[in-house]
C-alpha positions in Angstrom: 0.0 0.0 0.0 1.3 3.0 -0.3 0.6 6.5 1.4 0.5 9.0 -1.7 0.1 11.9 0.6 3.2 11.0 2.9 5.3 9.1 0.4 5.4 5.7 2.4 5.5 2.4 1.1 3.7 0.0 3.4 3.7 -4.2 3.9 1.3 -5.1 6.4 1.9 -8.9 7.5 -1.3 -10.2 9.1 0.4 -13.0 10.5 3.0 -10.6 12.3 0.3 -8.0 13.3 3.4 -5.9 12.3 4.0 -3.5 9.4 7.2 -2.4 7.5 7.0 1.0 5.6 9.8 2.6 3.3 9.7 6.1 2.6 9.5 6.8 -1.5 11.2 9.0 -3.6 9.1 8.0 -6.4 7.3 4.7 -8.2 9.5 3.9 -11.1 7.7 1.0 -13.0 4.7 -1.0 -12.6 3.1 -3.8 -14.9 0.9 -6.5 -14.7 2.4 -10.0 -16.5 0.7 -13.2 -17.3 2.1 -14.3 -13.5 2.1 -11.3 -11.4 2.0 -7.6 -10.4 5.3 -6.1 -10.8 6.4 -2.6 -9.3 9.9 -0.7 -9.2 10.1 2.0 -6.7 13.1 4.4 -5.6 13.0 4.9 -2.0 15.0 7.6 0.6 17.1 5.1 2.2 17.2 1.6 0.6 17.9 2.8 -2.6 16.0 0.6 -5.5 12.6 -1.6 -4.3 10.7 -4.3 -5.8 7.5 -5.5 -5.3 5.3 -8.2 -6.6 1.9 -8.8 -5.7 1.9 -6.2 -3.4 4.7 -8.3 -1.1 8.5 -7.0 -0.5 11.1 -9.0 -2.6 14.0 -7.2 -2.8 16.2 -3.5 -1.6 18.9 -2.7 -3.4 20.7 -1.8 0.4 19.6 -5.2 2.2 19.4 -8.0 -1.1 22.9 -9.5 -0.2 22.4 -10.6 2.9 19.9 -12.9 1.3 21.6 -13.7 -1.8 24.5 -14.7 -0.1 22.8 -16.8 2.9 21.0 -18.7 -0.2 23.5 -19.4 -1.8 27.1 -19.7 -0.1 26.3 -22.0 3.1 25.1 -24.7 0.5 27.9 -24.5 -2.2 30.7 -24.9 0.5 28.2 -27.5 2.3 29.1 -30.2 -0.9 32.2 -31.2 -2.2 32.2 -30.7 -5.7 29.4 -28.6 -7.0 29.7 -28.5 -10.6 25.9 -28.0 -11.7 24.0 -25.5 -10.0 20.1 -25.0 -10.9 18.5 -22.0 -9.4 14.1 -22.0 -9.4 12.9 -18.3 -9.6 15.4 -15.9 -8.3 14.3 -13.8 -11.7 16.1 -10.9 -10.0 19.7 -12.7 -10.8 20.9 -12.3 -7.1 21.4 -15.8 -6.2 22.4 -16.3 -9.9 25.3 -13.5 -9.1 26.6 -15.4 -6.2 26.6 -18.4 -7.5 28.8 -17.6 -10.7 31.6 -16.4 -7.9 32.6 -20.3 -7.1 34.9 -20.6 -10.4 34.5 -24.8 -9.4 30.7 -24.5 -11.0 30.9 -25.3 -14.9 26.7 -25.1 -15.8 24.5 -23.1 -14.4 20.7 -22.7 -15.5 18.3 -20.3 -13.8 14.5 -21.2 -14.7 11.9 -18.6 -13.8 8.5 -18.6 -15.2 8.5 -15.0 -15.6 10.5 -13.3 -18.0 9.8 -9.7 -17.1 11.6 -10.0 -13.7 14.8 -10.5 -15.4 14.2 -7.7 -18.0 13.6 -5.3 -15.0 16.3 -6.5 -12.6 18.7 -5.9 -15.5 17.5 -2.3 -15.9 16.7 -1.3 -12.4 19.4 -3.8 -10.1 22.3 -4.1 -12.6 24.3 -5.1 -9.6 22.6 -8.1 -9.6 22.5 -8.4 -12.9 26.4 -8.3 -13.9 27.4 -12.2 -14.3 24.4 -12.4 -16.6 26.6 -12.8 -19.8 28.6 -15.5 -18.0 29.2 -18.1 -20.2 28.4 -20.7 -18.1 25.0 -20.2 -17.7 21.5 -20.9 -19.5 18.4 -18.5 -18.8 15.5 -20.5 -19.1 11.9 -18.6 -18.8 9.6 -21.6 -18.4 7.8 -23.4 -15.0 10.5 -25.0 -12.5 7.5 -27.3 -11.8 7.3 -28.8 -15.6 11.2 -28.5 -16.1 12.3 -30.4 -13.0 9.9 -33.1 -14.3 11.5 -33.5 -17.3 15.2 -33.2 -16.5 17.1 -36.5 -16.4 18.5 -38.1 -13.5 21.3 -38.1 -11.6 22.5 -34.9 -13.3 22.3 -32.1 -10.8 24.8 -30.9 -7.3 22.7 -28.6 -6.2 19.5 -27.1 -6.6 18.3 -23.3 -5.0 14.9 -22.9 -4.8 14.7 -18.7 -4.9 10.7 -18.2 -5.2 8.2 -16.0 -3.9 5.7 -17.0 -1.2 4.1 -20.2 -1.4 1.3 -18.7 -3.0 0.6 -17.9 -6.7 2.9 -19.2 -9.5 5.4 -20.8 -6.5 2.8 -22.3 -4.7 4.1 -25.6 -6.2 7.7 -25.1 -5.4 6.5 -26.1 -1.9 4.9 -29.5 -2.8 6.2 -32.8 -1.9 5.8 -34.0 -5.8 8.0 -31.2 -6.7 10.7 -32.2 -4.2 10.5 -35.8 -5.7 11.2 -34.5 -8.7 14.3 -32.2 -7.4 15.4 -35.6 -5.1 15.3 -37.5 -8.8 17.4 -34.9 -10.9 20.4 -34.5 -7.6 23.5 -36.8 -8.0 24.1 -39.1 -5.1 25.3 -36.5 -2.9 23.3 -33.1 -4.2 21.6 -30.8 -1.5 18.6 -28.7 -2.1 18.4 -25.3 -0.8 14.7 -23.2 -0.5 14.2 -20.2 1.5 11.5 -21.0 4.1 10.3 -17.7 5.3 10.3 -16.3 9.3 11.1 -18.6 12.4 9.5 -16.3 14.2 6.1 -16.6 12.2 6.8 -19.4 10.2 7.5 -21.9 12.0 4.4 -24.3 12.1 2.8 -23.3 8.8 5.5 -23.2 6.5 9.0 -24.4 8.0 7.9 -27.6 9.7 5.4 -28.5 7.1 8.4 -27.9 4.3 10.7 -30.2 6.5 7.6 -33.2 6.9 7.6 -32.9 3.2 11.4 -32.9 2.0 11.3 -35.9 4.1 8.7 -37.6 3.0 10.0 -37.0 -0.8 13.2 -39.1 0.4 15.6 -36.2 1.1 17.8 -38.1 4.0 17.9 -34.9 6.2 17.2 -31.4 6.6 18.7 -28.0 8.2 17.8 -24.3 8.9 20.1 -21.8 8.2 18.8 -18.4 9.9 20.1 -14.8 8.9 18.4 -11.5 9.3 16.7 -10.0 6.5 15.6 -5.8 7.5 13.1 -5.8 4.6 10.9 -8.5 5.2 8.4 -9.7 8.0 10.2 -9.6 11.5 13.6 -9.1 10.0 14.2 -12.8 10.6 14.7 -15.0 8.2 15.4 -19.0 6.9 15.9 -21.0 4.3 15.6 -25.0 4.1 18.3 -27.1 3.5 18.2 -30.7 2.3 20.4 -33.5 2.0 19.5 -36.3 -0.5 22.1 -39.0 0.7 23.7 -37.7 4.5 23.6 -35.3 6.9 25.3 -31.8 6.3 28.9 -31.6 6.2 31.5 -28.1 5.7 32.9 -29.8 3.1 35.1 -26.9 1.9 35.6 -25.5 5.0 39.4 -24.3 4.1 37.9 -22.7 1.2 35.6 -20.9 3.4 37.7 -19.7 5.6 39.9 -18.3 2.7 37.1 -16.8 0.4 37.9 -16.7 -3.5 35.7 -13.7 -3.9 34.2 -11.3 -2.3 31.5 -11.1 0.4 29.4 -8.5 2.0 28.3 -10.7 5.1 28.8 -14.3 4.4 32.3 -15.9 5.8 33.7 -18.8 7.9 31.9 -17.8 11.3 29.3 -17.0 9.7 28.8 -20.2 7.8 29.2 -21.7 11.1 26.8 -20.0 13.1 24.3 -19.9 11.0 23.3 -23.7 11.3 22.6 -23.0 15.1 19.2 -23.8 16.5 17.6 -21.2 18.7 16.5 -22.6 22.3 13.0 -22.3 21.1 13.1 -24.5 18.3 14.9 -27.5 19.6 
C-alpha cells in the first residue's frame, strides 16, 4: 500500500500483526504479466525496491544478505558442485553469487516469468552483472514442468529462490516437486529453498516444508537463519536438504579463505548460521 500523501510504502503482514514502511522518492515501474503484479520503486534510504503482488522482494541496500545466505552456506556445504540449478530468483541475485565459485561449470536459472529479469537488469544491474557469463542458460519456463523432465542423476545442487508459497510458487512447496528435485540430484546433491520467518513461520510453513522434503526421500534437513531488515520480523530461513547424508562443511578451508568477495557471508558465519535457537529445539 502506499501512502501518496506522505510518500510511504507499506507491507502489512497479518500474520506478524506488524507492518514495514519505506519512505519513497518515487514509483518507477509498474506492470501486470501473465504471472504477477510487478512494481519498481526508488525509496530515501534503501535505494532501488521491488514489489510483486503487493509483497517485499528485494532492496537494493539489504538483497545480499539474502543472496548470499541462499547461496554460499550450500555450495561450500558439498564437495564438488559442478551444476547449479536455481528456481525463480528472476532478479539474478542468487544467480550473481553463484557464478563467484569458479568450481561451477553449468548453471541454469529457470523462472517462469521473463519480465523480472528484464527489470532486474535495468533497475538492479548489480545483480545483474554475471548475466553474460558463459556458463549459464536462462530459461523462462515453469521449474515445476522442467524439473519433471530433467534427467537423473545430473544435478549438485539445486536453490529454490521463489516467492511465497502462494501464486505461481505455490508448487515449489509440494512434496511432488521435491520428488522430482530428489530424482534430478546426483548421489550427494543438496537442495536449498528459503523457508520464510522462524519467528512466524515456523508451524505453517517451515515444519510443514521439513515433513515434506522428508517424505520426498531427502535423508535430512537443516535451517540456516540470517536476518533480512526488509521483510516480516527481520528474521529470516531457508531449508536445507540432503539427499544421501547429513550436512557436512565440506570446503571449509575454502571458506575460511574466500575466493571472492563477500558482504556478510564468511567462515563464522557459515558456522553459526546452522545454530538452533533454544526455542526451536
Amino acid at each position: 500500500m502506499l501512502d501518496k500523501r506522505k510518500k510511504w510504502l507499506t507491507e502489512a503482514c497479518t500474520e506478524c500483526g506488524t507492518a514495514l514502511s519505506f519512505e519513497i522518492k518515487e514509483k518507477l515501474h509498474q506492470e501486470q504479466t501473465p504471472f504477477q503484479k510487478i512494481e519498481i520503486y526508488s525509496t530515501k534510504s534503501f535505494g532501488m525496491l521491488m514489489m510483486i503482488d503487493g509483497f517485499i522482494m528485494l532492496t537494493e541496500r539489504d538483497n545480499f544478505i539474502y543472496h548470499e545466505m541462499l547461496t554460499h552456506p550450500v555450495m561450500f556445504s558439498h564437495p564438488d558442485p559442478v551444476t547449479v540449478v536455481i528456481a525463480g530468483g528472476g532478479d539474478c541475485g542468487s544467480l550473481c553469487e553463484v557464478a563467484k565459485h569458479s568450481c561451477v561449470q553449468n548453471i541454469f536459472q529457470v523462472e517462469i516469468d521473463e519480465r523480472v529479469t528484464r527489470l532486474s537488469e535495468k533497475y538492479f544491474p548489480a545483480l545483474c552483472k554475471a548475466n553474460n557469463d558463459p556458463r549459464i542458460e536462462f530459461i523462462f519456463e515453469d521449474a515445476i514442468k522442467w524439473f519433471q523432465g530433467k534427467e537423473s542423476s545430473s544435478v549438485d545442487i539445486i536453490i529454490v529462490d521463489s516467492t511465497d508459497p502462494v501464486g505461481p510458487a505455490e508448487g515449489l512447496f509440494s512434496t511432488p516437486f521435491y520428488g522430482d528435485c530428489l530424482r534430478t540430484l546426483k548421489p550427494e546433491g543438496l537442495l536449498v529453498q528459503q523457508s520464510e520467518s522462524p519467528m512466524v513461520h515456523l508451524e505453517s510453513i517451515i515444519q510443514p516444508m521439513h515433513d515434506s522434503m522428508q517424505s520426498a526421500g531427502f535423508s535430512s534437513t537443516d535451517l540456516v537463519y540470517f536476518p533480512q531488515p526488509c521483510y516480516p520480523t527481520g528474521w529470516w530461513s531457508a531449508t536445507v536438504a540432503s539427499k544421501s547424508g547429513q550436512l557436512s562443511f565440506a570446503r571449509e578451508m575454502s571458506a575460511r579463505q574466500l575466493e571472492f568477495q563477500t558482504r556478510y557471508y564468511n567462515h563464522a558465519v557459515h558456522l553459526a548460521c546452522f545454530a538452533i535457537p533454544q526455542f526451536m529445539k
